[in-house]
Backbone as CSV, one residue per row, in Angstrom:
resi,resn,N_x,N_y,N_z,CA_x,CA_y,CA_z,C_x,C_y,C_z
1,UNK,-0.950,27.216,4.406,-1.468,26.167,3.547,-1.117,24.803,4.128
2,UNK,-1.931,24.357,3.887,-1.690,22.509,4.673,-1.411,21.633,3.417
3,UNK,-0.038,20.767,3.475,0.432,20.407,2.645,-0.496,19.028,2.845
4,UNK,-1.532,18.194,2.139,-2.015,16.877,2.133,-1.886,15.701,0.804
5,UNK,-0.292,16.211,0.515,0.193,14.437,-0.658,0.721,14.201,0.711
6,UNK,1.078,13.563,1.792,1.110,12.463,2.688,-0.116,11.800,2.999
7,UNK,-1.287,12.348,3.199,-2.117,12.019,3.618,-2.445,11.478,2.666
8,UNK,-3.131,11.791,1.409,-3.351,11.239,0.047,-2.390,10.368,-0.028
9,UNK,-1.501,10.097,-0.568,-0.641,8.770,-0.538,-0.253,7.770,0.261
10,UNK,-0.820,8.103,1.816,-0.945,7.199,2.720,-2.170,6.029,2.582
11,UNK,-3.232,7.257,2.352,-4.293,6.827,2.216,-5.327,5.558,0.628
12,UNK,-4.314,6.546,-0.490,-4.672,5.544,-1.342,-3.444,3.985,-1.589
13,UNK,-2.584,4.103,-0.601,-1.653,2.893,-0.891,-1.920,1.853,0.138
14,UNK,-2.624,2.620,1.049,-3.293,1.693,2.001,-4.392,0.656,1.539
15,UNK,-5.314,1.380,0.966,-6.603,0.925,0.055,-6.271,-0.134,-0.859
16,UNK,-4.788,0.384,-1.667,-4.760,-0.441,-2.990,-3.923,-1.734,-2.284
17,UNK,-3.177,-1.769,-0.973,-2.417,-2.620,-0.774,-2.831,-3.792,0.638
18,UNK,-4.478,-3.563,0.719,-4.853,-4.016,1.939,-4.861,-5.755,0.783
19,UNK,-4.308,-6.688,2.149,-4.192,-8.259,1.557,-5.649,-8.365,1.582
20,UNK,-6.186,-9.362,-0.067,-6.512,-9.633,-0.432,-7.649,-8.643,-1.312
21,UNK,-7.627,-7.451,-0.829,-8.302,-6.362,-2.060,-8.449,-7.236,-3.807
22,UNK,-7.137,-6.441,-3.552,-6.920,-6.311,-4.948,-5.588,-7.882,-5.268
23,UNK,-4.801,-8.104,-4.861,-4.374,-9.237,-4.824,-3.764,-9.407,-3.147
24,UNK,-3.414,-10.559,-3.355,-2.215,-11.038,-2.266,-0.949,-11.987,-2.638
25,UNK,-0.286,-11.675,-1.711,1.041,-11.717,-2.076,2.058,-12.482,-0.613
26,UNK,2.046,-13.836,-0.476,2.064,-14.860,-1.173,-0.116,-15.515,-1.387
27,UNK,-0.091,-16.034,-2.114,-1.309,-16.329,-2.217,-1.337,-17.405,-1.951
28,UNK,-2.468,-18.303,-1.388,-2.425,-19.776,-0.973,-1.956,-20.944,-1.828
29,UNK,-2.673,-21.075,-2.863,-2.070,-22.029,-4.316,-0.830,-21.263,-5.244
30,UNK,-0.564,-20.267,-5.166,0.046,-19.638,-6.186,0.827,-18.452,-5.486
31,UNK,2.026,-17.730,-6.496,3.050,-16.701,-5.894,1.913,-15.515,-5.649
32,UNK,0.819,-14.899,-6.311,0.078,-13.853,-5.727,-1.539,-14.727,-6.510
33,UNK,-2.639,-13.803,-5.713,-3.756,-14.417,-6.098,-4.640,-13.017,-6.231
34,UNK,-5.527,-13.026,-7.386,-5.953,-11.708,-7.822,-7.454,-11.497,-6.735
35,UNK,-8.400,-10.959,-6.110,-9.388,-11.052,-5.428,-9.791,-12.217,-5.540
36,UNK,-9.129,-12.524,-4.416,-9.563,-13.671,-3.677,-10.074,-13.405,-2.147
37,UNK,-9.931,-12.651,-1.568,-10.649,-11.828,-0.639,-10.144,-12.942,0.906
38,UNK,-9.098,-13.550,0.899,-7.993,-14.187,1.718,-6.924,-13.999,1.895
39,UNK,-6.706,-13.763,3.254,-5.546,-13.330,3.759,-4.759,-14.165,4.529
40,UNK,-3.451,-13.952,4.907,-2.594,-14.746,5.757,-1.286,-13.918,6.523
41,UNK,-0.675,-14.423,7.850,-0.219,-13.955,8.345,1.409,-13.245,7.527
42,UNK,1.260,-14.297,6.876,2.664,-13.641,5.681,2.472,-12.801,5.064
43,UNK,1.572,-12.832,4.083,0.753,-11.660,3.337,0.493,-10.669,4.001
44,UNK,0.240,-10.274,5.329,-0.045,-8.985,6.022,1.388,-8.390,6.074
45,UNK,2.700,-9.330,6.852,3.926,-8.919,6.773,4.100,-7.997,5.268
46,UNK,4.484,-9.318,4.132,4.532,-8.861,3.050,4.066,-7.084,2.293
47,UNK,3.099,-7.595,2.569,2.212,-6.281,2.227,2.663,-4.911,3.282
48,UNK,2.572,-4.973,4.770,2.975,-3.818,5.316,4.794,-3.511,4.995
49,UNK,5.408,-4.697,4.381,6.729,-4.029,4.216,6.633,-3.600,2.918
50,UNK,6.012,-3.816,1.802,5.613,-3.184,0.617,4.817,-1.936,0.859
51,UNK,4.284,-1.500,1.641,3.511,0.039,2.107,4.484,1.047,2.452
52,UNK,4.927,0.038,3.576,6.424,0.930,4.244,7.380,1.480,3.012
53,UNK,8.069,0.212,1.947,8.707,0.967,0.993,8.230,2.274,0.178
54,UNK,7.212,1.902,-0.050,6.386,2.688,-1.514,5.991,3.901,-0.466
55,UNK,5.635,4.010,0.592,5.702,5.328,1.223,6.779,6.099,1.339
56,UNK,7.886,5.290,1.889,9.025,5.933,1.934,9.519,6.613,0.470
57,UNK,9.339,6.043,-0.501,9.359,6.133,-1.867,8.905,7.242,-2.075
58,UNK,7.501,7.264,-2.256,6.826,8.318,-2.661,7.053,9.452,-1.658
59,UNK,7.371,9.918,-0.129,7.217,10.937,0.634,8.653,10.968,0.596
60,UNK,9.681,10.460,0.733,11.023,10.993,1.074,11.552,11.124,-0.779
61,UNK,11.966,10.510,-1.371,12.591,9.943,-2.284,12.009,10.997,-3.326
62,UNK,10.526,11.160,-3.282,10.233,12.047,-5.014,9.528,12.842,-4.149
63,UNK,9.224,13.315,-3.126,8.813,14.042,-2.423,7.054,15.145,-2.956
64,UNK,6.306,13.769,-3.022,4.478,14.273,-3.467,4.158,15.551,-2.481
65,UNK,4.077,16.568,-2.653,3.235,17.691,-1.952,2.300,17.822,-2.826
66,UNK,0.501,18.443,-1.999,-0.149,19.032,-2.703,-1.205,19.853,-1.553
67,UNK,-0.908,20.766,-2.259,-1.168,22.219,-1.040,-3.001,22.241,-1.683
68,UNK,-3.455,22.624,-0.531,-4.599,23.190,-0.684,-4.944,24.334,0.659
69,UNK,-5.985,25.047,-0.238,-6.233,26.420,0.695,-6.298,27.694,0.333
């Protein structure tokens, strides 16, 4: 059986955490900005060290498996 909660949780935290989707974080006028569809070199940092945690989170820490097959 092929275990795919890594892949799934790679994949949807990527989506929800790409800068400027859904917000960004620092935002140009303000601490985050909701779709605004602008990005910045901080905000990419920001954001890939917020992926990095919440992965580590979710795959080591509470450990998501989901088997299919």
């Amino acid at each position: 059986m092929a275990d795919w909660g890594p892949v799934v949780v790679a994949t949807v935290l990527f989506v929800l955490l790409t800068p400027g989707l859904l917000c960004t974080v620092p935002g140009r006028g303000r601490v985050a900005e909701f779709g605004s569809f602008h990005t910045s070199g901080l905000a990419i940092i920001v954001h890939a060290v917020l992926y990095f945690a919440l992965l580590t989170i979710f795959l080591i820490a509470i450990g998501v498996h989901i088997y299919a097959g």
